[in-house]
N, C-alpha and C positions, 0 to 999 in steps of 0.2 A: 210615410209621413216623417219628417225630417223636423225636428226642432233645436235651434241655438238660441241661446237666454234661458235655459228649462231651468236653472235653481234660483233664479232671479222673481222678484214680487209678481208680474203677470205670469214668468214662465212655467214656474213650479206651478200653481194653481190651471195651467193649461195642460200640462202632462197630465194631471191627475185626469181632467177632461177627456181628455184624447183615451188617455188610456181606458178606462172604463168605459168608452163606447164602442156596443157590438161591430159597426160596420168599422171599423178602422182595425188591422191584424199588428200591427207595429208601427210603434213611436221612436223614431232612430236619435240621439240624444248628446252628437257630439259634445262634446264641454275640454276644457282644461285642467278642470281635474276629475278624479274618479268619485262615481257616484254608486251607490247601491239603488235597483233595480225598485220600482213601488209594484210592478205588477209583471204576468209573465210576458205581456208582448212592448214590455218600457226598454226598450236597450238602450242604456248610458253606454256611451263610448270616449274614450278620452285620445284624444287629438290634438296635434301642437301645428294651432290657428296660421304660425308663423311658415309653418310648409305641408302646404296642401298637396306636394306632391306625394307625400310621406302617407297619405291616407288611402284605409282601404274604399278604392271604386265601391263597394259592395255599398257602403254608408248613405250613396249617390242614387241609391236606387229607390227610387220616391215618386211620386205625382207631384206632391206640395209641399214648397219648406215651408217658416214660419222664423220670421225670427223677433224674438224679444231681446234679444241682446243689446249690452250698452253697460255703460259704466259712471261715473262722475268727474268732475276736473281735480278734486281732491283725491279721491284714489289713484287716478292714472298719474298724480304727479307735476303735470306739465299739459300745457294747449296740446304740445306737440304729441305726446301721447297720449290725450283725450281722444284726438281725431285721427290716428292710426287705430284706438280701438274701437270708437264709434264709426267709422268710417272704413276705413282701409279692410280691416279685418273681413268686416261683413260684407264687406262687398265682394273680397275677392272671394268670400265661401258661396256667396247668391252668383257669383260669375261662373264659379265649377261648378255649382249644384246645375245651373244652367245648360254649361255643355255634355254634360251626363243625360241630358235629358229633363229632367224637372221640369214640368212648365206653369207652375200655379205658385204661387207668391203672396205671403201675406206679411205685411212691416207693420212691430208695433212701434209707431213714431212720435210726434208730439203736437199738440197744439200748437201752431206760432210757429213751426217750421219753416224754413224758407232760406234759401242761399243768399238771399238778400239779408237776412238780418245781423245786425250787430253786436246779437247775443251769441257765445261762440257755441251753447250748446245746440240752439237754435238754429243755426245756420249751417253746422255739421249734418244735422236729422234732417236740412233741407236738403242740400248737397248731396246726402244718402238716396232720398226717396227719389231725385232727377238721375242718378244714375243708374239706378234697379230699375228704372222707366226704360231708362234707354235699351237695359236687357233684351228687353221683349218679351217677358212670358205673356204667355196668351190669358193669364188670368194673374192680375196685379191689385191686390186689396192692402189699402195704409188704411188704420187703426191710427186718431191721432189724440188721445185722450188729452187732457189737459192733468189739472194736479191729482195724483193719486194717492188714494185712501187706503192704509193696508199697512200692515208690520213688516217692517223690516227689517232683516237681520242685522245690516249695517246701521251706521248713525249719523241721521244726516239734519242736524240741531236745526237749520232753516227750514227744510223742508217737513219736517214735524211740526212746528210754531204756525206756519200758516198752514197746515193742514187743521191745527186744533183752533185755530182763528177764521178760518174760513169755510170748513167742512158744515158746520151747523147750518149755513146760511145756502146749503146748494140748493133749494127750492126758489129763491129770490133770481137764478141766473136762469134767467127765462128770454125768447126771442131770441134776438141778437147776441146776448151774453151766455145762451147754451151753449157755445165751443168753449167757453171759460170754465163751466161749471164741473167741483171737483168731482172726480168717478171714483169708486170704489175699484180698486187691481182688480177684484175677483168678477165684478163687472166686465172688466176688460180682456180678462182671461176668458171670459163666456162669448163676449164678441168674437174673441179669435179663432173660440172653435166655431161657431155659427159661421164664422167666412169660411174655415176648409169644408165643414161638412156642406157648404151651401156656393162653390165655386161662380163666379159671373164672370165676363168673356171683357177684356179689355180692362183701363184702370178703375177703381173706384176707389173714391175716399171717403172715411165714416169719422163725421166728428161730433161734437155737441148730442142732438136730436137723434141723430141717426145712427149717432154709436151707442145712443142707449138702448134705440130700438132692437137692432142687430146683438147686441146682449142678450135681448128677451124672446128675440123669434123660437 
């Protein structure tokens, strides 16, 4: 089991998952920087994203990645570096994790995804999710939560504001406005382990309804 994004709001909260269940022996935990271990089979490994050549095969040796990974426009600086690290980055790690063998895939991406949109973060998550398609793993699950609920180490003033403006009201985002309605991370962290532990053959996507469900299986 292979996860990228683990100290991030879904990913930490899914190590901890992963790790504490019997049938899984190890949680392989690239990152950029160093991490202290949560349990004996959690191996953080630190890796420089920028040359994969550089990394140990051993890291590769998986059935399923997962990746949480991503970043903001404010952090990375620039579009241009938004979408080298939302984009580029992951993909070229989901491209080796691939030719190593991997073949199970889980993205957590976004609601409103789409290479077609106008929104750059939006359109980068779409972008991602059409070319991890083109991979091929024989088992491809997107997670596409919409706004999420959960602390965050960093500080991100808009995204807090409508979280405490619209988080009361997620009972109201019903039918058609369930892909809208905001999820709790640790919701979303329980989706992502219910997809490794519960693999399906070809793509599938969980959003609204069905990503709540897939939470609670």
């Amino acid at each position: 089991m292979i996860v990228i994004g683990s100290t991030g709001l879904v990913g930490a909260t899914l190590v901890r998952l992963l790790a504490a269940h019997p049938g899984i022996s190890d949680v392989i935990c690239p990152g950029r920087r160093p991490t202290a271990p949560i349990s004996p089979n959690h191996r953080p490994v630190q890796i420089d994203f920028e040359d994969l050549e550089t990394v140990n095969p051993e890291i590769f040796k998986a059935e399923t990645l997962v990746s949480a990974m991503g970043t903001t426009l404010k952090k990375a600086g620039s579009p241009e570096a938004f979408r080298h690290i939302d984009f580029d980055l992951v993909f070229q790690f989901c491209k080796k994790a691939k030719s190593y063998g991997v073949q199970r895939m889980v993205l957590v991406s976004s609601e409103g995804a789409s290479p077609r949109s106008r929104i750059l973060y939006l359109k980068v998550k779409g972008d991602l999710e059409n070319a991890i398609a083109e991979l091929g793993f024989e088992s491809f699950q997107i997670l596409k939560p919409s706004l999420l609920i959960g602390d965050r180490q960093e500080s991100r003033p808009l995204e807090r504001f409508a979280m405490q403006m619209v988080a009361p009201l997620r009972h109201l985002f019903r039918g058609p406005l369930a892909a809208h309605r905001p999820i709790l991370a640790t919701d979303v962290a329980s989706a992502a382990a219910n997809a490794v532990l519960r693999p399906v053959q070809g793509i599938q996507i969980y959003s609204g309804d069905r990503l709540d469900q897939l939470a609670r299986l």
